[in-house]
Structure formats: structure tokens, C-alpha cells
C-alpha positions in Angstrom: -1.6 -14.3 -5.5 -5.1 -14.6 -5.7 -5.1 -17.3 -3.0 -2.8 -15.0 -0.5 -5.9 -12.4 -0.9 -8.5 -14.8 -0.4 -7.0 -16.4 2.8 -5.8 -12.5 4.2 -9.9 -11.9 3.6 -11.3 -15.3 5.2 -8.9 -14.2 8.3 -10.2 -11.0 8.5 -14.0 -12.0 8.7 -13.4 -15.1 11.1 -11.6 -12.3 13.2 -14.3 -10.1 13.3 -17.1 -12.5 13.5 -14.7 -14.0 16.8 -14.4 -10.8 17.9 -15.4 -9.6 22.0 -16.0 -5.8 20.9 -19.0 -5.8 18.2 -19.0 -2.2 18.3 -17.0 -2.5 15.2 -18.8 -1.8 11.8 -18.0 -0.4 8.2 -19.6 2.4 6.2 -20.4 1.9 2.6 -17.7 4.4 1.9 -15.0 2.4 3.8 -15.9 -0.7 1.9 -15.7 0.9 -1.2 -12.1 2.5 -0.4 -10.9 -0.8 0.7 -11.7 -2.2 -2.3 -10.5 1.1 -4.1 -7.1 0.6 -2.3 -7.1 -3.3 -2.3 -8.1 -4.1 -6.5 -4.8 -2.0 -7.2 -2.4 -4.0 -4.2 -3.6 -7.1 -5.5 -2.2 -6.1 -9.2 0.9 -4.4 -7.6 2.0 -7.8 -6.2 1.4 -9.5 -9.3 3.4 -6.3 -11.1 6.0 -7.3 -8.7 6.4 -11.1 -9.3 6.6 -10.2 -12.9 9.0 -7.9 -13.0 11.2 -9.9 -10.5 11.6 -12.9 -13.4 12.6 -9.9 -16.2 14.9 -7.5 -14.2 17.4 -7.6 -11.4 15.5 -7.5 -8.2 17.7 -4.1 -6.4 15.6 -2.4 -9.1 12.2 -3.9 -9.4 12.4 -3.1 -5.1 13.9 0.2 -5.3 11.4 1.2 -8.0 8.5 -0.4 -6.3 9.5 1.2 -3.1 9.6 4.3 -4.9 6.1 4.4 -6.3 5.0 3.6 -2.9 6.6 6.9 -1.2 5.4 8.9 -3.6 2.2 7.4 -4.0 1.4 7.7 -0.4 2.3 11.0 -0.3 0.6 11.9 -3.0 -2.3 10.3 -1.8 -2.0 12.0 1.3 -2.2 15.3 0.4 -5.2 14.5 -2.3 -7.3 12.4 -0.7 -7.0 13.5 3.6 -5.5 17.1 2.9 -2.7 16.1 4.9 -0.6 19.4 5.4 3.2 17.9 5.7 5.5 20.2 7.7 9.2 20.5 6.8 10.8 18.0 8.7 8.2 15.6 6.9 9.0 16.7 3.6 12.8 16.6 4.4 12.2 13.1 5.2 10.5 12.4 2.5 12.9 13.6 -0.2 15.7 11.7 1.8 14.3 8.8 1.1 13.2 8.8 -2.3 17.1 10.1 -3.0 18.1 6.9 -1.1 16.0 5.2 -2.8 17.0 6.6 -6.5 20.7 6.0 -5.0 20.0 2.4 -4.8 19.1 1.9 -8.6 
């Protein structure tokens, strides 16, 4: 998994570096989130694997899937102040009840 990290990374910066627009740069605090949002994606996958050789996969999936909604959400709302309107939040719990319907 490590590997699958390493290579998305080494992509990333030969992309930039081959770039045409070098207007692009990063803040310190961009860095620092994507690191913040990456160390925790990195063990998710791994989560993921390990779970898929202990328990049937339509609920390791369903409940990763899950976690992701809300965690997004969540994350949303906490970190950006996003204000969701109804038809978001209508959304939302439809698919975290499809979701729950799958397990």
C-alpha cells in the first residue's frame, strides 16, 4: 500500500515539475492538510484490505462507504462551515439508508 502512495506522490511531483502553468504553489497550511487528510487514507486502505480477508466484502464496502458519507459531511460542516440545504441533507440520508440497507 505503501508503494501505491509512493508512486501516486512521485506522479504528482514529476506533473508539476512538467507542468506549462508555474503559477501553481502550496501554502504551509495546504501541505499540512494534505498530509492531515493523506496519513489517515493511507491507513484506511490498509483498514480495508484487512478487513476484506476477515469479513464478507458487501459489509466491509457498505461500512467503509458509510464512514466516508458521514465523514465528509461531517467534515464539511466542521472544518469549511459548509451550510447544507434540504435537498442536500435529503440526499444525504438517502444514501446512508441505502447504504445501511445493503449490510
Amino acid at each position: 500500500m505503501g508503494l501505491v502512495f509512493f508512486i501516486a506522490f512521485v506522479i504528482g511531483i514529476i506533473f508539476l515539475a512538467f507542468h506549462k502553468d508555474r503559477s501553481i504553489s502550496f501554502s504551509w497550511p495546504e501541505i499540512g492538510m494534505g498530509i492531515a487528510i493523506g496519513i489517515p487514507n493511507f491507513y484506511t486502505s490498509i483498514f480495508l484490505i484487512e478487513a476484506l480477508e476477515r469479513m464478507n466484502g458487501g459489509i466491509v464496502y457498505s461500512s467503509v462507504n458509510l464512514l466516508t458519507v458521514l465523514g465528509g459531511t461531517l467534515l464539511g460542516i466542521t472544518r469549511w462551515q459548509d451550510k447544507l440545504t434540504g435537498i442536500q441533507w435529503i440526499g444525504i440520508i438517502i444514501s446512508i439508508a441505502a447504504i445501511v440497507l445493503l449490510l
